[in-house]
N, C-alpha and C positions, 0 to 999 in steps of 0.2 A: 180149241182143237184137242184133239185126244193123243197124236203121233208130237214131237220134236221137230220139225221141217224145214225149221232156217239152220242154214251153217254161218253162225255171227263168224267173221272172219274181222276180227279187228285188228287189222293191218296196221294200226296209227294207234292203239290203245294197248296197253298191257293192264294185267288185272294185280297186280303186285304193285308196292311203292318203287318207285320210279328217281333216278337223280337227276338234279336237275342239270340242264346244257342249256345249251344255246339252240338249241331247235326239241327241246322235247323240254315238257312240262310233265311237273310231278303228278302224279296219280296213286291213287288208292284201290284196291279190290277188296268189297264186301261178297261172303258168297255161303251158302247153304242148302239145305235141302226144304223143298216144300211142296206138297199138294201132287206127291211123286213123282216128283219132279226136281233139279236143280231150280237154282236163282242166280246171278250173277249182277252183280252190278261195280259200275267203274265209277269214280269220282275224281273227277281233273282240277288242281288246284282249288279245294274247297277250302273256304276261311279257316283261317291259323289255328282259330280258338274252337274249330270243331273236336269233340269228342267222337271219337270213330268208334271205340266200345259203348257207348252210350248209346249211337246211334246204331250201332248194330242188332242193339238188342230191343230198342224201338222196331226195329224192320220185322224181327223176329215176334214179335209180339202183334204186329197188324197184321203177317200172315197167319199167324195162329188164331187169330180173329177171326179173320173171313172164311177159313176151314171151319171152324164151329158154327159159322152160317152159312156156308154153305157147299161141305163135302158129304155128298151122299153115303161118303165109307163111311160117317161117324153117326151111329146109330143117336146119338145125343146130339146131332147137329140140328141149326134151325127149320134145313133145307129137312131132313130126315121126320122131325117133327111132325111136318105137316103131310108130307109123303104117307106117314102110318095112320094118320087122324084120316078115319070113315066119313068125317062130317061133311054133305054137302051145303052147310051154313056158312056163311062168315065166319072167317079165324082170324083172331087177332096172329099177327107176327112181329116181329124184330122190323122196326122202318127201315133201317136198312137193305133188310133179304127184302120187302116189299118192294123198294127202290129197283135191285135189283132185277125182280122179277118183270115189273111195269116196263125198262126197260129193255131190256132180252123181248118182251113182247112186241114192242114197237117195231123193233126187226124184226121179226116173223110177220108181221102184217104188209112191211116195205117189199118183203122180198115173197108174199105169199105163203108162206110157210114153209118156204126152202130149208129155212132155219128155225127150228121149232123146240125146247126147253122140252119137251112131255114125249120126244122120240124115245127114250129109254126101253118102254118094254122091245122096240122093234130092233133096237141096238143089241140084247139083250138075246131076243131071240134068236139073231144071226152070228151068234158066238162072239161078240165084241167087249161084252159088257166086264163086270166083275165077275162072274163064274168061268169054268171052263170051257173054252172054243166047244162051239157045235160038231157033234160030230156026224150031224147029219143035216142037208138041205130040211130047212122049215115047209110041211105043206102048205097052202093054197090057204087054206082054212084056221092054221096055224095065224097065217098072217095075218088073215082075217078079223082073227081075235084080237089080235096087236095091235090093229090098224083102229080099232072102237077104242081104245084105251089111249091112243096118240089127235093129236089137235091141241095148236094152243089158243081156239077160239072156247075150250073147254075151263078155259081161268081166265077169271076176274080177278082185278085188283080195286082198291081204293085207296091209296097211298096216303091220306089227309088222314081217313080212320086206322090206317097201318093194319091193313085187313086184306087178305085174299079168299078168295072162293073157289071150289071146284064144281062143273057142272056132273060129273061125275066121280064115284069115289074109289073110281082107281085107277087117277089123272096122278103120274107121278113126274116129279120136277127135274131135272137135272142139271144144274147150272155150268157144266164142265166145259162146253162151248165158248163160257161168257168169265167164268170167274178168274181163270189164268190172266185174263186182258184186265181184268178190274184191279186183279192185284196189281198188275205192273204202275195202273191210274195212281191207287192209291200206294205206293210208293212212292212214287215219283211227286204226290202232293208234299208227303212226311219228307223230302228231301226239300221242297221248294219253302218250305216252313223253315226250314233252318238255315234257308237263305244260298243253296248251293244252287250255282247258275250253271255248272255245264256236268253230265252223267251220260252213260249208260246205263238202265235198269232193263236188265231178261232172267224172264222165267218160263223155263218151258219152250223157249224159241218164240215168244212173242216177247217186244222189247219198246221203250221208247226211249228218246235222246234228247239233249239238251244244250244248246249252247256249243260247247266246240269240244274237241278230242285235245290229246295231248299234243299235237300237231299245228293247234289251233284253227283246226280245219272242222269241216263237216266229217263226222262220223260217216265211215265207210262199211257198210253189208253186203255180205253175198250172199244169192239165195244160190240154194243146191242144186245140181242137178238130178231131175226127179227119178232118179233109179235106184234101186235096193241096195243095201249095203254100200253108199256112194255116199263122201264129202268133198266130191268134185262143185266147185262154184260153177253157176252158167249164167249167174249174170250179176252185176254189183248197181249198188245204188248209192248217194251221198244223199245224208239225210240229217237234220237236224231241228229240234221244235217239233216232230212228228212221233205217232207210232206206228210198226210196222207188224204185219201178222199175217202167217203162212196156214195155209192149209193144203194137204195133197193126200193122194191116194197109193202112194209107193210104200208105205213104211210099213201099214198095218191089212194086210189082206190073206185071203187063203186060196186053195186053187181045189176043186171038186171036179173029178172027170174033164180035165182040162179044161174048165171053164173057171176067170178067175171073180172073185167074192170081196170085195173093197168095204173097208169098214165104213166109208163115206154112206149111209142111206141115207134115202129121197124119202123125207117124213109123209109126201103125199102119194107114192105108190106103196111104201114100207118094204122095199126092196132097194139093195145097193146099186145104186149106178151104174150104168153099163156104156153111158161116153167117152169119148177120147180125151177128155180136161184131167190134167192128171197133177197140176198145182196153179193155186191162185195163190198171189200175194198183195196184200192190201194195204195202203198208207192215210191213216187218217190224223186228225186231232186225239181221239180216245181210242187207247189200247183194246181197250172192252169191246167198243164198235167195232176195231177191223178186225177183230178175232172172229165175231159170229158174222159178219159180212165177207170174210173168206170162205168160213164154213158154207154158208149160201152160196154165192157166187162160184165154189166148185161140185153143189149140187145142180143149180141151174146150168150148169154145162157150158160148151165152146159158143155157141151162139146167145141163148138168152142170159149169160153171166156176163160177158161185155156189152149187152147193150145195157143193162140193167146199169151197172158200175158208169157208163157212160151218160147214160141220164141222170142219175145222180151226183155225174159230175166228181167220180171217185177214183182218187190216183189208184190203178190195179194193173195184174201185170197177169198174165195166163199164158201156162206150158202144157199145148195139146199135141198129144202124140201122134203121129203119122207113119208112113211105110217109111217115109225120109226122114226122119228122124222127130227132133221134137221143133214143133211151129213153136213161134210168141206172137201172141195176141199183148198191145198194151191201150191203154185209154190215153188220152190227147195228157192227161195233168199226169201220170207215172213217167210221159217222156223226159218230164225237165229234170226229174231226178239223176235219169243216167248221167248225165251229161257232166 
């Protein structure tokens, strides 16, 4: 996601060292910036003989990682590399950003290209991107152009040779969907390496958990309610062993002639959304997956985003808006979370 959209409300967690009682357990807060974004992560009685400067600067060090593979701002990044390379040949890359990329593809094929890595020029277009908001609607023809430059049936991968391809050579990559969610994966592996059984790691509003809070309970979430300027919660969830990831269309939009302009676009019209789905939040296994399956799943809209998440069998939850306020939509596996 590209907006902040979960309000973590950690009722049962603090982000500071903690004393201990009789009903609360010691904890730790790790926290800095990354990828423009905050990180935060919580640690609830991790072994004695942890080094917490040690591991802070590991953490620091695997996000500064995956930015040089894959932040578009970093004209020296892996992601950036191949974005500038003309070649429609095979390129060798990082098996990593390959990994990467293979992935993120797999979801754009699940969801039809709801979710698609190569939207950028149209994001781009519609004043979202890294330059200056649009100051004017894009024409017809505009879009046109943008629209032959997006598909990600336009990249090949072959992960064995650690090689991507482009059907055309000005198919650009953007992993900004997918990498917020990888990073939290790969944190949360580098914590489970050191043998810490229960956290919180978020960045950027997507987060996953482990084991128990300082309460010894399941980690408590609230997602927000979807209106501007708001860290009002509208609904909580108990979650634990999962990850969770927001997308919505309140935070980042503009208004032209009263009509309002959602940074959310539909990679296959190349225009922003104009449905009433106005936040999905999604609970998987991998951080990485429910971040670009939010993003899908609030462009397929109030109808084909739950049925989709429901054949898949995917805890998700949807806030569409109405003349009476805002409906929920949830899938049969997000009910048992409330509860």
């Amino acid at each position: 996601m590209n907006v902040r959209t979960l309000l973590i409300l950690l009722l049962s967690v603090i982000l500071v060292a903690a004393c201990d009682s009789e009903k609360t357990l010691k904890t730790y807060g790790l926290s800095g910036q990354t990828m423009g974004t905050a990180f935060n992560i919580t640690l609830v009685t991790p072994p004695a003989d942890t080094d917490l400067k040690k591991l802070h600067t590991a953490i620091f060090e695997e996000l500064e990682h995956i930015e040089n593979v894959a932040s578009t701002y970093r004209s020296d990044s892996e992601v950036s590399a191949f974005n500038t390379n003309p070649s429609t040949d095979w390129i060798t890359v990082n098996p990593e950003f390959c990994d990467m990329v293979s992935s993120a593809l797999a979801v754009s094929a699940t969801t039809n290209g709801a979710f698609d890595i190569t939207v950028g020029p149209l994001v781009n277009l519609w004043g979202f991107g890294p330059s200056e908001q649009a100051h004017e609607l894009p024409t017809d023809d505009e879009i046109s152009v943008a629209r032959n430059k997006v598909g990600y049936q336009m990249l090949r991968t072959d992960c064995d040779q650690n090689a991507l391809r482009k059907i055309s050579a000005e198919v650009y990559v953007d992993l900004s969907g997918w990498a917020k969610g990888y990073a939290v994966d790969k944190i949360t592996a580098l914590l489970d390496a050191e043998q810490i059984e229960n956290y919180l790691v978020e960045i950027g509003g997507e987060l996953r958990a482990r084991g128990h809070n300082n309460k010894a309970s399941k980690f408590t979430i609230a997602i927000e309610k979807p209106l501007q300027n708001n860290d009002m919660q509208h609904t909580i969830i108990h979650v634990s062993d999962v990850a969770v990831a927001t997308s919505g269309d309140y935070r980042n939009f503009y208004e032209r002639d009263g009509q309002r302009y959602s940074h959310t676009i539909d990679p296959r019209t190349g225009r922003p959304v104009t449905h009433d789905l106005t936040g999905v939040t999604v609970v998987s296994a991998s951080t990485a997956y429910a971040d670009a399956m939010a993003t899908a799943l609030l462009v397929l809209g109030p109808d084909e985003g739950p049925a989709l998440a429901e054949q898949l069998g995917l805890a998700s939850y949807f806030m569409v808006r109405t003349d009476q306020g805002i409906e929920e939509i949830s899938t049969s596996q997000f009910a048992q979370l409330r509860q």
